[in-house]
Structure formats: C-alpha cells, structure tokens
Backbone as a chain_set.jsonl record, in Angstrom:
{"seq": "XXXXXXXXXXXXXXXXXXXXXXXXXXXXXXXXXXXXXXXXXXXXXXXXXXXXXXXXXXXXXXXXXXXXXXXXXXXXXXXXXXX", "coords": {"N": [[0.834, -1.186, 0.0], [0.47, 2.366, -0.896], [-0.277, 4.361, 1.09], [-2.421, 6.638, 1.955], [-3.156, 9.475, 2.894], [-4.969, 10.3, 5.895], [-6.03, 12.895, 5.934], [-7.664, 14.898, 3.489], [-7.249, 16.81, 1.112], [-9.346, 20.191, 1.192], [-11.737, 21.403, -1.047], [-13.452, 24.016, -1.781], [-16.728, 24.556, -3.036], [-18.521, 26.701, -5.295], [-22.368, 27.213, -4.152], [-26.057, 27.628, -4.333], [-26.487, 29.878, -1.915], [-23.779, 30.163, -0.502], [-20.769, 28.212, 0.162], [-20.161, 24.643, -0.607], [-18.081, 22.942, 1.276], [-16.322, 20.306, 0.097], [-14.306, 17.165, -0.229], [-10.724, 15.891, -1.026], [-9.378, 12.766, -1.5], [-6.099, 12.339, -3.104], [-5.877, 10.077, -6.028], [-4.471, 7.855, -8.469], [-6.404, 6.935, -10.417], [-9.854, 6.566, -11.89], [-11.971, 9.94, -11.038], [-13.947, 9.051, -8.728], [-17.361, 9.806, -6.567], [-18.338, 10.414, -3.883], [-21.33, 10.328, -1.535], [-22.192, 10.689, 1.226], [-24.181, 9.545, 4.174], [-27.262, 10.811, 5.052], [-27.436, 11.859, 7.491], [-23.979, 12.09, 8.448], [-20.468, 13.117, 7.419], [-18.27, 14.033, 5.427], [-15.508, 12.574, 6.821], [-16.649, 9.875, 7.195], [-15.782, 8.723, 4.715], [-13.241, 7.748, 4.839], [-11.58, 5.571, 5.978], [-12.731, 4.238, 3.259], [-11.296, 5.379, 1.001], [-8.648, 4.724, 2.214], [-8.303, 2.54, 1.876], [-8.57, 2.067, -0.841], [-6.003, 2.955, -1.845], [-4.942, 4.834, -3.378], [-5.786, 4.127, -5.718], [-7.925, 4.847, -7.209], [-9.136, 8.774, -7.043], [-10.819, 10.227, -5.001], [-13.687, 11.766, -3.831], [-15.498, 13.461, -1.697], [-18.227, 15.093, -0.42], [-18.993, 17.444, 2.397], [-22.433, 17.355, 3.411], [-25.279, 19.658, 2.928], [-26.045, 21.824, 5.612], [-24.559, 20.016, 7.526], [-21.086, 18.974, 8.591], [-18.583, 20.887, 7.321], [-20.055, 22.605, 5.841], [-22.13, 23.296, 7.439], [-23.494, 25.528, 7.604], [-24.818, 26.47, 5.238], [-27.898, 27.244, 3.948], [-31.284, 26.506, 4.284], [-33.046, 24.323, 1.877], [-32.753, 21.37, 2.63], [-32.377, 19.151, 1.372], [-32.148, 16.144, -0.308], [-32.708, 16.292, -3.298], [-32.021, 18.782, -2.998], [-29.326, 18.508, -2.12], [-28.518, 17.293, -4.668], [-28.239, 19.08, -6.474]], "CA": [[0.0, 0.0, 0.0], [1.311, 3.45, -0.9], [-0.379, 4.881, 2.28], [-2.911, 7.173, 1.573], [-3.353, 10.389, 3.649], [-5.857, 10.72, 6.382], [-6.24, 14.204, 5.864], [-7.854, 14.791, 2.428], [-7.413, 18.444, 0.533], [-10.273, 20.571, 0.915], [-12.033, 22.229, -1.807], [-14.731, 25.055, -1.599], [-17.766, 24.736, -3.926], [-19.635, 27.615, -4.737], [-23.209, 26.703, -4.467], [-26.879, 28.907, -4.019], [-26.584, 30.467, -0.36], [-22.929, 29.792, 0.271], [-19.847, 27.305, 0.162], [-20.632, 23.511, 0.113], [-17.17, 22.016, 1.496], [-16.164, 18.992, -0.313], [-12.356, 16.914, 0.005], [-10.514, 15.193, -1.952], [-8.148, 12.275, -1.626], [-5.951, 12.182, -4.569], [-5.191, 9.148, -6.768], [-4.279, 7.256, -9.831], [-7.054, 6.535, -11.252], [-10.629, 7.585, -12.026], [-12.408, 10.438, -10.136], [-15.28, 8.749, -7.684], [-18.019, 10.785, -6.064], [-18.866, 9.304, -2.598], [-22.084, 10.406, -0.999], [-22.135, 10.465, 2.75], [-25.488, 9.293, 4.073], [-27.828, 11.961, 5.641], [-26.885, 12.56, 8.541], [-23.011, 12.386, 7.926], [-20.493, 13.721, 6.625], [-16.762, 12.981, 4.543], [-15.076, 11.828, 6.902], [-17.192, 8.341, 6.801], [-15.568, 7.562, 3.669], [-11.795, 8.423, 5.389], [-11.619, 4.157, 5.395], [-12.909, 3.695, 1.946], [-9.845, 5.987, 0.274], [-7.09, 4.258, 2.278], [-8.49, 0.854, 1.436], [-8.416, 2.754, -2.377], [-4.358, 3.251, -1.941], [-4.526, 5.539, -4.604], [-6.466, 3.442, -7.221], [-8.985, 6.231, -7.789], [-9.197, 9.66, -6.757], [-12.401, 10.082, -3.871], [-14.026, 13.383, -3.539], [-16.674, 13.108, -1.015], [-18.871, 16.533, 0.151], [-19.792, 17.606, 3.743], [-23.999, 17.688, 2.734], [-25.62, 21.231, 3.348], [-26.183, 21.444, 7.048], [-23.828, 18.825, 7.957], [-19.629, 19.119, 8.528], [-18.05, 22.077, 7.529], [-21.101, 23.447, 5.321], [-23.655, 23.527, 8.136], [-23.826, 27.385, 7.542], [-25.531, 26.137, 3.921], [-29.298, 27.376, 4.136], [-32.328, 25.138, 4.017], [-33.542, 23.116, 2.154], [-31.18, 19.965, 3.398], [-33.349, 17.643, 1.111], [-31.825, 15.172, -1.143], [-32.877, 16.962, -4.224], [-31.058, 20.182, -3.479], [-27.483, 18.052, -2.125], [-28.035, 16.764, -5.796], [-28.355, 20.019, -7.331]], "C": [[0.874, 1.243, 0.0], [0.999, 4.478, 0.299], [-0.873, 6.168, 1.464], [-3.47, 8.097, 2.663], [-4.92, 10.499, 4.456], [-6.524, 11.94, 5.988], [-6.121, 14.654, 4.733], [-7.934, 16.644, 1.549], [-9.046, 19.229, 0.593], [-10.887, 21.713, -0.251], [-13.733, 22.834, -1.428], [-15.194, 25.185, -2.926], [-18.994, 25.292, -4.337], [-21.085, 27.238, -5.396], [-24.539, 27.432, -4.131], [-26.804, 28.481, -2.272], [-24.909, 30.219, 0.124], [-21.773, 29.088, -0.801], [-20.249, 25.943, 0.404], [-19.009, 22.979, 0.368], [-17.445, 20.43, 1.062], [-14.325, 18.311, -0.183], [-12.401, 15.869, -0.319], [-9.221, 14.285, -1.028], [-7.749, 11.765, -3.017], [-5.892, 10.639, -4.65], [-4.921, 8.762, -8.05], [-5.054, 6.965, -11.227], [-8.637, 7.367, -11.623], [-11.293, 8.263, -11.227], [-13.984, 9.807, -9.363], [-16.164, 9.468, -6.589], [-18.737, 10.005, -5.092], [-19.813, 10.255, -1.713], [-22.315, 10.365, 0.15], [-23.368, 9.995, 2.819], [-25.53, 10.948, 4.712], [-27.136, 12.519, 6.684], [-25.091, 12.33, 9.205], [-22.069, 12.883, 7.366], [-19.006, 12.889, 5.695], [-15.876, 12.434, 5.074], [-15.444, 10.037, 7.302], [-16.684, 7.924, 5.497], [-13.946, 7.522, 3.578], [-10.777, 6.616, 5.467], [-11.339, 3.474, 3.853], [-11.446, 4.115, 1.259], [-8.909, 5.745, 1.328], [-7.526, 2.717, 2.102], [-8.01, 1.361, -0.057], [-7.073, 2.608, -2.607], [-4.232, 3.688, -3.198], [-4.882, 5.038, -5.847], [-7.22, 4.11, -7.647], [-9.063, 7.433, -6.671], [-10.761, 9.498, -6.45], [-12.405, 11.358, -3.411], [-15.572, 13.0, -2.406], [-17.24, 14.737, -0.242], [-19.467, 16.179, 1.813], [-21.443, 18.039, 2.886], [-24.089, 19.071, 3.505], [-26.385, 20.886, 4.693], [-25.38, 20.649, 7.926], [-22.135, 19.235, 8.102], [-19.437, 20.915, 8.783], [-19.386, 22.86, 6.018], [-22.373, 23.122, 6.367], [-23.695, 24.583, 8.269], [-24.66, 27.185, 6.381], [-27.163, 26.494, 4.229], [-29.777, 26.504, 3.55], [-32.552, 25.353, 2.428], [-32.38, 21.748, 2.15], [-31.887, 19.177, 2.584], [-32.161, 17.149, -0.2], [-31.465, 15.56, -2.535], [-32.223, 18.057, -4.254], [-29.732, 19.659, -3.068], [-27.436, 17.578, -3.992], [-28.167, 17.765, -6.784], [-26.379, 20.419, -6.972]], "O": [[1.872, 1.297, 0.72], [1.825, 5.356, 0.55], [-0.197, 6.724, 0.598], [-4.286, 7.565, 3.416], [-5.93, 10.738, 3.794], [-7.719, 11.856, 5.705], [-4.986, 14.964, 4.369], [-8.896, 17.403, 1.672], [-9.916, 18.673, -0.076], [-10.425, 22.854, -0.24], [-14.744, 22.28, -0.996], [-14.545, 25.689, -3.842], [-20.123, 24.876, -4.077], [-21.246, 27.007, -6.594], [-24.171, 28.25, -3.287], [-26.959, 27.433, -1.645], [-24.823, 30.066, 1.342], [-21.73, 29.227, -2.023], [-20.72, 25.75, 1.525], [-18.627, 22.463, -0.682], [-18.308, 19.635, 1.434], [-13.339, 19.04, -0.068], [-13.278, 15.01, -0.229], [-8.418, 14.76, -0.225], [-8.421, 11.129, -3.829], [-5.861, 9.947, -3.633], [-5.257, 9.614, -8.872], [-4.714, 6.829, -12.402], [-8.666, 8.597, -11.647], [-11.569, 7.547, -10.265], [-15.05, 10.346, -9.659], [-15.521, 9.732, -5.574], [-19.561, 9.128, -5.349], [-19.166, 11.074, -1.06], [-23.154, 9.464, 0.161], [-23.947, 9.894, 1.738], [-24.679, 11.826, 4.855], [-26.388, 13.497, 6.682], [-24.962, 12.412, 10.426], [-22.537, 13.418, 6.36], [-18.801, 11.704, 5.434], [-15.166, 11.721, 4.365], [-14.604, 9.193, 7.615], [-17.061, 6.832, 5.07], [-13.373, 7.314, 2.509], [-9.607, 6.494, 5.105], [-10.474, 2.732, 3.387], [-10.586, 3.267, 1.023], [-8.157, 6.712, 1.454], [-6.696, 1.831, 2.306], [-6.904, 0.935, -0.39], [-6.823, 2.073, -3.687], [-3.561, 3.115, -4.056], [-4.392, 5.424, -6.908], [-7.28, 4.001, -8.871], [-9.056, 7.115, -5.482], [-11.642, 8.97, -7.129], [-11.526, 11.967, -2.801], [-16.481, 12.222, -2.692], [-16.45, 15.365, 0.463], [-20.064, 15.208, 2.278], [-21.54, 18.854, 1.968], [-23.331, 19.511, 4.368], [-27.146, 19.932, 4.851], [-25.62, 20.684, 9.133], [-22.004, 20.22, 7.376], [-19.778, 21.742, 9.629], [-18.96, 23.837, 5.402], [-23.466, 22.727, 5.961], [-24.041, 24.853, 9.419], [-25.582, 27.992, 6.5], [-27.621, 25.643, 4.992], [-29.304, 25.8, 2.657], [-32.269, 26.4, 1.846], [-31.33, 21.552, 1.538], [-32.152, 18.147, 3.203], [-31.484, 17.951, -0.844], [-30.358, 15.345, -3.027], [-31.781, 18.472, -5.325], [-28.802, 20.272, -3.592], [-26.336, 17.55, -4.544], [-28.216, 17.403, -7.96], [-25.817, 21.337, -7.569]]}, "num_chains": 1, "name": "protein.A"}
C-alpha cells in the first residue's frame, strides 16, 4: 500500500446560499463521487480511500447542514445536495 493520507485536501464549492465544502483524496485513477449518508459527513468515507491506496481519486462533500457546510441554508433535502 502506498499509504494514503488521512487528511484529504479541501475544496470550496460555490453553491446557491454559500460554500458547500467537499475533500478530496488524490489518486491514480478515475475520479469517484462518494455520498455520505444523511446525517453524515466525509469523513465516513476516510476508510474507503485508504483501502483505495490511490487506485482512484475520492471526492466526497460535507452535505448542506452537515460538517463544515452547516452554515448552507435550508432546504437539506436530497434533491437540493443533488443540485
């Protein structure tokens, strides 16, 4: 394993009402978009990308309300994290 960083780059994504914080761990291969559940946020998938060891690059978002975008105004529903 090439040992793949706990501590994943953060990028700021500007989105209506704000910043949604999202972070990346890099890798090799193709970019994968990992979903937290609801009430969650990115680092639940902090596991998945060091099991990954750099086989694909894992971007995973704090959801609006949740992590480091719980300043994100309502609506928290499903439909607007997928906007």
């Amino acid at each position: 394993m090439r040992g793949v960083s706990q501590d994943p780059e953060r990028l700021d994504v500007p989105v209506d009402g704000g910043t949604l914080a999202a972070y990346r761990w890099p890798g090799d291969g193709p970019v994968v978009l990992a979903a937290p559940g609801i009430t969650s946020n990115h680092r639940s998938w902090a596991l998945v990308a060091a099991a990954l060891d750099g086989a694909a690059t894992l971007v995973a978002p704090d959801l609006r309300g949740r992590g480091r975008s719980n300043e994100l105004p309502e609506p928290y529903t499903m439909a607007q994290n997928a906007r």
